[in-house]
C-alpha positions as CSV (number, residue, x, y, z in Angstrom):
1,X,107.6,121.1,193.9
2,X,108.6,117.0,194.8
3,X,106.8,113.9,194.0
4,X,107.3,110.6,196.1
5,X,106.6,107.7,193.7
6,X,106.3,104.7,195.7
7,X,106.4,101.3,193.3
8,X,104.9,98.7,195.7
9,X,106.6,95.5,194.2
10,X,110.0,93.8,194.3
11,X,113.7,95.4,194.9
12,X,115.0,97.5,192.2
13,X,118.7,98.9,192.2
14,X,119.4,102.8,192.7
15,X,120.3,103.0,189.0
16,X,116.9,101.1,188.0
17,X,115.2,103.4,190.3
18,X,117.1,106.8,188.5
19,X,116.3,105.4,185.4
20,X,112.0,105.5,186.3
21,X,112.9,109.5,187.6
22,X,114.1,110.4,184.2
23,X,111.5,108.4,182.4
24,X,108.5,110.2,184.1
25,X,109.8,113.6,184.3
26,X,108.9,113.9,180.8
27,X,105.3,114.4,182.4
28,X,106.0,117.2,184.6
29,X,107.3,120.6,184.8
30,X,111.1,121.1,184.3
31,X,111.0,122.3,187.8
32,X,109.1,119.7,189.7
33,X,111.3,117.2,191.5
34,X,110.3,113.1,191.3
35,X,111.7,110.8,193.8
36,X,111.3,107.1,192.8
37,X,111.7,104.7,195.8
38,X,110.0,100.8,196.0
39,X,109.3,98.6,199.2
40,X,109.8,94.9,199.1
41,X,106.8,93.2,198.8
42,X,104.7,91.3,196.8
43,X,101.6,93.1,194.9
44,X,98.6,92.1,197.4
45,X,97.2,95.1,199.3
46,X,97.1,93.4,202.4
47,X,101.3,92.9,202.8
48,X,102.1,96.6,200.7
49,X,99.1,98.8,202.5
50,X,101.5,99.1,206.1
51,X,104.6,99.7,203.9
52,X,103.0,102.0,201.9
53,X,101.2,104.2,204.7
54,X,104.4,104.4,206.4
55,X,106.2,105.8,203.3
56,X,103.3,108.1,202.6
57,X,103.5,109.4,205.7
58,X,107.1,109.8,205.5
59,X,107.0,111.9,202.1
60,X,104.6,114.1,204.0
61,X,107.1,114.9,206.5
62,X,110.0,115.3,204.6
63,X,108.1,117.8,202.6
64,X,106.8,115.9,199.3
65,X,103.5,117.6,198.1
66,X,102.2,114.6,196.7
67,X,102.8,111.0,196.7
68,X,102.1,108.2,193.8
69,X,101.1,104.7,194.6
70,X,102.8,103.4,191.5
71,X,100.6,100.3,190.6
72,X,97.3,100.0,188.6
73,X,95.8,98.7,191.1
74,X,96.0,101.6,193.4
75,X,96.7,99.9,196.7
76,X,95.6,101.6,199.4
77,X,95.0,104.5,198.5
78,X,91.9,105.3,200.4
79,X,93.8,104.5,203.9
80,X,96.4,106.7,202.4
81,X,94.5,109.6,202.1
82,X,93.0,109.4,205.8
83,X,96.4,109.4,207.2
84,X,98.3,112.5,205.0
85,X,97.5,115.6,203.9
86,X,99.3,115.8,200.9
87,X,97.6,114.7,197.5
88,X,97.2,110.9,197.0
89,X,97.3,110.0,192.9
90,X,96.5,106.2,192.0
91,X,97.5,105.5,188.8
92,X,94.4,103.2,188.0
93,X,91.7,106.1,188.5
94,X,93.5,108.7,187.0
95,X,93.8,106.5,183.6
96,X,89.8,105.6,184.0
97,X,89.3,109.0,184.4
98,X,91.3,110.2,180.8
99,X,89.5,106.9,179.3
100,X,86.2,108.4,180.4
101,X,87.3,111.8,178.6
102,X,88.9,110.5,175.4
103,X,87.2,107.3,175.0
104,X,84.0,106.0,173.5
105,X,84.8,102.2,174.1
106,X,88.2,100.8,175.7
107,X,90.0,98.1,177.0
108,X,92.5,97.3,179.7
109,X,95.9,94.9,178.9
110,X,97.2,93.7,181.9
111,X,100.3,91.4,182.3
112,X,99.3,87.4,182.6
113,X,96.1,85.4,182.2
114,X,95.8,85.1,186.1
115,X,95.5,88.7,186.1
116,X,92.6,88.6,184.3
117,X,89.5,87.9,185.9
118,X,90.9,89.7,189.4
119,X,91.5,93.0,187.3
120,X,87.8,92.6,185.6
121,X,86.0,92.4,189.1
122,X,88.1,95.6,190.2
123,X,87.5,97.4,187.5
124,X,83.6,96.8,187.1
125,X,83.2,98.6,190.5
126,X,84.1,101.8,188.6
127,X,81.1,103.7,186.7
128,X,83.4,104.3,183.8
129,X,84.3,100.7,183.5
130,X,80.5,99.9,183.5
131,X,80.2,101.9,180.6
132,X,82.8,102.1,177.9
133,X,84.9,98.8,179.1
134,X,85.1,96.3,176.4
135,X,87.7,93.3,177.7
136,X,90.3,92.7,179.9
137,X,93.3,91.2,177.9
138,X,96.9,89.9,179.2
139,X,100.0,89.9,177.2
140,X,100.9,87.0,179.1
141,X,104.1,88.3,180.3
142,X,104.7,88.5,183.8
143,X,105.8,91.7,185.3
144,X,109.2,90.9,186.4
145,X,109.8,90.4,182.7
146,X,108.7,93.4,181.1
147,X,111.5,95.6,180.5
148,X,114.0,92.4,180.0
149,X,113.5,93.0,176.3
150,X,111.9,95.8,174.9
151,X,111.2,94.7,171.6
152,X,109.6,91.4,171.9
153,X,107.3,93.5,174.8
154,X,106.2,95.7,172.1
155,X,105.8,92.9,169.6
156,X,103.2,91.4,172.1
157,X,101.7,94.4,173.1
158,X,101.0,95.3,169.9
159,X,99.1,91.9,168.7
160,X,97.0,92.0,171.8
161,X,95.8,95.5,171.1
162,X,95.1,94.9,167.2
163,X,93.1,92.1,168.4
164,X,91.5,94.2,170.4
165,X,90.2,96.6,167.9
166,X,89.6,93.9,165.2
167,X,87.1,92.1,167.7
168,X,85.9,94.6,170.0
169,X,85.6,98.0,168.2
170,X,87.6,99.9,170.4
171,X,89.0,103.4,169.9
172,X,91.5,103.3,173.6
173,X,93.5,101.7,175.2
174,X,94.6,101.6,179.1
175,X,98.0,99.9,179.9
176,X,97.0,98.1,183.4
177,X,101.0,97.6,184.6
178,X,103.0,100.3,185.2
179,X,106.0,97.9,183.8
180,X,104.5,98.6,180.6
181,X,105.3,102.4,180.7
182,X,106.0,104.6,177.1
183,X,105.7,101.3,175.6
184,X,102.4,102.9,174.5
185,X,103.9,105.0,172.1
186,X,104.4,102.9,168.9
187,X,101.2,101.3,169.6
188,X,99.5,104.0,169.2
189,X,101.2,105.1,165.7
190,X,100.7,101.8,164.4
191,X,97.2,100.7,165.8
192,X,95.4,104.0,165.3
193,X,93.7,103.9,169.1
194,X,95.3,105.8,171.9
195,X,97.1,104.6,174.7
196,X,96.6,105.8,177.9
197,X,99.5,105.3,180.0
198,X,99.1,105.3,183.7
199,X,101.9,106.1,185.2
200,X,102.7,109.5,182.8
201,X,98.6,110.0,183.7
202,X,99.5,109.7,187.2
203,X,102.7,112.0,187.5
204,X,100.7,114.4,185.7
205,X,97.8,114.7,187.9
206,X,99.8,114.7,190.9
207,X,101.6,118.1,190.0
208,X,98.2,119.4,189.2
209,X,97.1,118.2,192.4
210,X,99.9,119.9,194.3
211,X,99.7,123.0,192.7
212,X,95.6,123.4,192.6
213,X,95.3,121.5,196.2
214,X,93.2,119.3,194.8
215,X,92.7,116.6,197.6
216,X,89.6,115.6,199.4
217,X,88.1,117.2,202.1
218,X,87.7,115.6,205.4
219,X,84.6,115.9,204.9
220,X,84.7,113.3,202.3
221,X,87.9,111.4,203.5
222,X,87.6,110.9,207.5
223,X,91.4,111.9,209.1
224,X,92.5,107.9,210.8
225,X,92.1,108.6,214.8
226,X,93.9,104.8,216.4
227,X,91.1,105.2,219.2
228,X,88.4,106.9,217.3
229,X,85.5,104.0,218.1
């Protein structure tokens, strides 16, 4: 089996890009293939949805059996699915999906403060997020600078979700950047909540997806005709 994860941000080298295949193949099957490529663009659905059709529709052809919009926000996904007939996983609804499962009350960390209020309206569209969502919370550290050091990451990430739990009750949380991938790990040990981690969510659903054909009908997801009017 082969995954396409697409990251839908800026550049990355090969050996950054090797370095995410290793990473998430933790959350597949030994024999399941992942292929990490990224498109340059900024996050805004509007500039990454062409590039991202394009390489969905690429991965189909080259014989992928699923592809991964690696982002939280799951960009396009919907236009994705009318164009290929391959499994389409967004990171975001798979996590909101275990939250629903696992979790009486959550919240979602994003990266900066400006992230914030956009991430809120999105995620109050969801059912789940109408239910059990407590806050919206940023570590205030922007994306690019994630994985520059570790440490002081975790240090952050941590404080954000003991504040979390001290003010809101919560018993989960959902990590809303895939930059902050298996950083959940300590937090969980040392905050008592889980962590929900998107993009291990996301790589795991999409080999279930592949293997149980679990995509939607076209009955549900309308195949893209240029001249249908």
């Amino acid at each position: 089996m082969k995954i396409k994860v697409l990251i839908p941000n800026s550049g990355m080298d090969r050996n950054t890009l090797k370095a995410r295949e290793s990473m998430l193949s933790r959350a597949v099957s030994s024999g399941t293939q992942i292929s990490v490529d990224c498109i340059l663009c900024v996050t805004d659905e509007v500039f990454a949805g062409p590039l991202l059709l394009q390489e969905a529709i690429r991965a189909e052809r080259e014989g992928y059996d699923a592809f991964v919009v690696y982002c939280f926000s799951d960009l396009a996904i919907t236009a994705l699915r009318e164009n290929v007939d391959i499994p389409v996983i967004g990171p975001g609804e798979c996590a909101l999906a275990a939250a629903d499962i696992l979790s009486n009350k959550f919240c979602v960390i994003t990266t900066v403060e400006g992230n914030v209020s956009r991430t809120y309206r999105r995620l109050m569209q969801n059912p789940i997020t109408q239910k059990k969502l407590s806050s919206v919370r940023a570590l205030n550290i922007p994306v690019a600078e994630l994985r520059d050091d570790p440490d002081a990451t975790c240090v952050y990430l941590k404080k954000v979700c003991a504040e979390a739990v001290a003010e809101d009750g919560i018993d989960t949380v959902v990590l809303g950047c895939l930059g902050l991938a298996q950083y959940g790990e300590e937090v969980e040990k040392e905050c008592g909540v889980k962590v929900i981690d998107p993009a291990f969510v996301a790589l795991g659903c999409a080999e279930l997806a592949a293997r149980l054909t679990l995509k939607p009908s076209r009955r549900s997801v309308a195949a893209y005709r240029r001249n249908q009017k």
